[in-house]
C-alpha positions as CSV (number, residue, x, y, z in Angstrom):
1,X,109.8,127.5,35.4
2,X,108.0,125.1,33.5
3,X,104.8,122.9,34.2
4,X,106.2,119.8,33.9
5,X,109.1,121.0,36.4
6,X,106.3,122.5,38.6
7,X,104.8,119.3,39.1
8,X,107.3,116.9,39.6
9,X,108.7,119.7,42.5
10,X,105.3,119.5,44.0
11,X,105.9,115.5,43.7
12,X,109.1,115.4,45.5
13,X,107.9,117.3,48.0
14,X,104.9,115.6,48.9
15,X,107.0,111.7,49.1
16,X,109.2,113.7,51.3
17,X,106.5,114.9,53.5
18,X,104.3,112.0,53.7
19,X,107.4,109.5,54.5
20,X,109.3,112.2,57.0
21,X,105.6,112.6,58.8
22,X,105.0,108.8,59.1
23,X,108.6,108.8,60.5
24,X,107.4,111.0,62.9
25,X,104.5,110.3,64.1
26,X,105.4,106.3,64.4
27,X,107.8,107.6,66.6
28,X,110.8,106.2,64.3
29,X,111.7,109.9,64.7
30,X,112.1,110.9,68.1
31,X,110.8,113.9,69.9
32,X,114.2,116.1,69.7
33,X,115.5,114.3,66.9
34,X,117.4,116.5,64.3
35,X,116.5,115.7,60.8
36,X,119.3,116.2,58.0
37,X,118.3,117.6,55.5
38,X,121.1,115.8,52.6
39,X,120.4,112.2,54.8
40,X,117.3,112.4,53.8
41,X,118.2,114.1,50.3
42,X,120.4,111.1,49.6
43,X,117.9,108.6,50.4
44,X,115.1,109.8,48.1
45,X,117.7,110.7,45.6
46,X,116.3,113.9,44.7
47,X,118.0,117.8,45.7
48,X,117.7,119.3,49.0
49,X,114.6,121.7,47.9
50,X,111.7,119.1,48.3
51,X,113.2,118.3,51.8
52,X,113.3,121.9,52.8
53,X,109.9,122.2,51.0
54,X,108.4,119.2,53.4
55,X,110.1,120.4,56.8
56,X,108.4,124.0,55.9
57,X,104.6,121.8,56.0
58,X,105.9,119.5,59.0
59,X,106.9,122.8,60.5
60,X,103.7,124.6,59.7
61,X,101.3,121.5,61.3
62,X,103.4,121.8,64.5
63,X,105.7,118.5,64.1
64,X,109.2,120.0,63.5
65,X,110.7,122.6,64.5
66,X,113.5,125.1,62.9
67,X,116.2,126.2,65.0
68,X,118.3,128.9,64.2
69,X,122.6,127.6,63.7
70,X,120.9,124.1,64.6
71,X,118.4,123.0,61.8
72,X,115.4,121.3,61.4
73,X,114.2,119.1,64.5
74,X,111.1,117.2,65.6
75,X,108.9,119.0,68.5
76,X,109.3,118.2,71.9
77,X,106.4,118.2,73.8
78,X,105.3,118.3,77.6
79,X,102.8,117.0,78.9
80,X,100.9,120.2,79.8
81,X,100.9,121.2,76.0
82,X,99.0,117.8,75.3
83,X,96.6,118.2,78.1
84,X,95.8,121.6,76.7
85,X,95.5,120.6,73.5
86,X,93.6,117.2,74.8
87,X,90.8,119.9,76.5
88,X,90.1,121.9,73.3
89,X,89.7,118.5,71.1
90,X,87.5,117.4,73.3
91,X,84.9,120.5,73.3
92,X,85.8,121.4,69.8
93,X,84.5,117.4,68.2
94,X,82.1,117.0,70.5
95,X,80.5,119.9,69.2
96,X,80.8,118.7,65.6
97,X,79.6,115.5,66.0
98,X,76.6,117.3,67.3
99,X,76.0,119.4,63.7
100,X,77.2,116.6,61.9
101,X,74.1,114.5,62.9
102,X,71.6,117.3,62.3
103,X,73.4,118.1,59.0
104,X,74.7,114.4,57.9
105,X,73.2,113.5,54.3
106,X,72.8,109.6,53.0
107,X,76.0,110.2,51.0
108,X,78.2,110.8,53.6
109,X,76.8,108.2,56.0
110,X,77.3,105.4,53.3
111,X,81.0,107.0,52.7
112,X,81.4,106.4,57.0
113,X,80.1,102.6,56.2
114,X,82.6,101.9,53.4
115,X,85.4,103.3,55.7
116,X,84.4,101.5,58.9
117,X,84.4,98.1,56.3
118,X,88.0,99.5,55.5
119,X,89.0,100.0,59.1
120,X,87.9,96.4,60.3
121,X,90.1,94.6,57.7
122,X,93.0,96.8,58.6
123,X,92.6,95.8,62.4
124,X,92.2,92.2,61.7
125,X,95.7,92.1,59.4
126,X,97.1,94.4,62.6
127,X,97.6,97.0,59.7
128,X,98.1,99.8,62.3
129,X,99.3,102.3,59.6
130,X,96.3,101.3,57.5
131,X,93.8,101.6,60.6
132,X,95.0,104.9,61.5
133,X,94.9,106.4,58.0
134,X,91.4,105.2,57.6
135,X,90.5,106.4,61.0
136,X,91.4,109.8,60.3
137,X,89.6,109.9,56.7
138,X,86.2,108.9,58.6
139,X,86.7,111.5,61.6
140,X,87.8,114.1,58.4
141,X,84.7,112.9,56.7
142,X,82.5,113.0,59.8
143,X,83.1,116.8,61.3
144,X,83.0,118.1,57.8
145,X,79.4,117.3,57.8
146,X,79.2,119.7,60.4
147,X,79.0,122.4,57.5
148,X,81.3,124.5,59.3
149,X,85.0,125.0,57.9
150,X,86.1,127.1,60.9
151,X,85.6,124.0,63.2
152,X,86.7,121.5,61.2
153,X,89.9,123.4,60.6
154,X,90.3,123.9,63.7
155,X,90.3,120.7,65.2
156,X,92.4,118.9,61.9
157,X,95.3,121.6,63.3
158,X,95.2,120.1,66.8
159,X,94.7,116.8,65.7
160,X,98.1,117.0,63.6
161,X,99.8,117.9,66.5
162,X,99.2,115.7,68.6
163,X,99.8,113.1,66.2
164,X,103.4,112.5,67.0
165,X,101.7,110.3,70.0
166,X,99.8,108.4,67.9
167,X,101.9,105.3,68.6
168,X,100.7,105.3,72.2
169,X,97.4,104.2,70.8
170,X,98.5,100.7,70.6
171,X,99.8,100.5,74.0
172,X,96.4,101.0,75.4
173,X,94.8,97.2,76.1
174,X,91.8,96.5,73.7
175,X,92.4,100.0,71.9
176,X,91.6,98.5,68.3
177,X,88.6,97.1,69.6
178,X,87.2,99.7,71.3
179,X,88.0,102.2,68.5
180,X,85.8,100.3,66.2
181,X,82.9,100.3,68.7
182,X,82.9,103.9,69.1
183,X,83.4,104.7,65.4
184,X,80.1,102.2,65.0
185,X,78.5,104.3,67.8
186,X,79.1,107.3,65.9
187,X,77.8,106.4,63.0
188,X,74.5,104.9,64.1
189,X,73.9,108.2,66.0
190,X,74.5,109.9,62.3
191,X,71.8,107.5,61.1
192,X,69.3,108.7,63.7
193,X,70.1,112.0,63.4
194,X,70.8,112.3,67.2
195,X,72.9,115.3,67.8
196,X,73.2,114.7,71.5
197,X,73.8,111.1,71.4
198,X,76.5,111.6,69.2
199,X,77.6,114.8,71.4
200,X,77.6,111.9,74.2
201,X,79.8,109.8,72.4
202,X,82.6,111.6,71.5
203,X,82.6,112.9,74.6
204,X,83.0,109.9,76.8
205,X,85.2,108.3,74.3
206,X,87.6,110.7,73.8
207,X,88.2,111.6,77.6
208,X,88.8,107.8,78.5
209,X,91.3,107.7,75.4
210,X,93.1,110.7,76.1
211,X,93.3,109.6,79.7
212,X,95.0,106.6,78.9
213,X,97.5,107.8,76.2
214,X,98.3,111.0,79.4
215,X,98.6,107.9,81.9
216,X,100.8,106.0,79.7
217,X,103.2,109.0,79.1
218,X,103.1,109.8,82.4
219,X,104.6,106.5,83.3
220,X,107.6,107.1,80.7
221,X,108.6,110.3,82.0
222,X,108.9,108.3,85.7
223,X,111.0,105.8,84.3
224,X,114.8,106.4,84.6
């Protein structure tokens, strides 16, 4: 196989991902849904290899799931898997928000400030694709000044799977608001080079947050 064919493989593959994962986790694509494979094949115009290609990766991050005689599927989830995974996101980025702020150069903080710039224009056009996709690249940014790969790996795996509940974000009253008060929070703790402040902050943020989204499925799974 050739370069050139190498790369526009690797090309396919990556459109198919990126839109089937934004399906996903927007909720277009429903927990249980069953993806077909030459639907999707037919849209992009391309062979079924990419798509097979993308559902391995969506597979791999915990989104889809493979079923044997049935085919490929988005995850269902309960909501003691999300509470569990909830509790171990928790611990795991409080704990690198600490080491980020006793590790955190100037570089990185004035990468944070650029993307919190980023992140308040995206709120104020009600850009929630654009808000969320800058509000992962600063938490990406931010625990990977921790300096330590196992933890930052570790949490980017739980953080993609819970994903596919990302849409409940915007149910929650004043969420944009408050996001962008905490991400400031953050940062200003980076700036001081407080680790427990910052240890403070992700802390009480993300237990009111993942309170709410738990609440708010909770009230769907009581509806008829």
């Amino acid at each position: 196989m050739s370069d050139n064919t190498t790369l526009k493989l690797y090309t396919k593959t990556e459109a198919a991902y990126e839109w089937l994962r934004e399906k996903i986790v927007s909720g277009a694509l429903r927990q249980g849904e069953k993806i077909i494979i030459r639907e999707v094949s037919n849209q992009f115009g391309i062979s079924v290899i990419p798509i097979r290609e993308a559902i391995r990766k969506l597979e791999s991050e915990g989104l889809v799931e493979n079923i044997p005689h049935v085919g490929a599927r988005v995850c269902n989830f309960n909501l003691k898997q999300l509470t569990e995974i909830f509790t171990i996101r928790v611990e795991l980025e409080s704990l690198a928000a600490r080491l980020s702020a006793e590790n955190i150069n100037e570089d990185v903080i004035r990468n944070l400030e650029g993307i919190i710039v980023e992140m308040n224009k995206a709120h104020k056009a009600i850009d929630y694709s654009g808000y969320y996709r800058f509000m992962r690249e600063f938490t990406r940014i931010a625990y990977r000044a921790a300096e330590n790969e196992t933890l930052s790996n570790l949490i980017s795996s739980l953080m993609e799977k819970s994903e596919i509940f990302r849409s409940i974000y915007v149910l929650i009253p004043d969420w944009g608001e408050k996001s962008i008060k905490y991400h400031k929070s953050l940062l200003e703790s980076f700036r001081q080079r407080d680790g427990e402040l910052a240890w403070k902050i992700v802390r009480e943020y993300k237990n009111e947050a993942f309170k709410m989204i738990l609440k708010k499925l909770e009230n769907e799974e009581k509806k008829p």
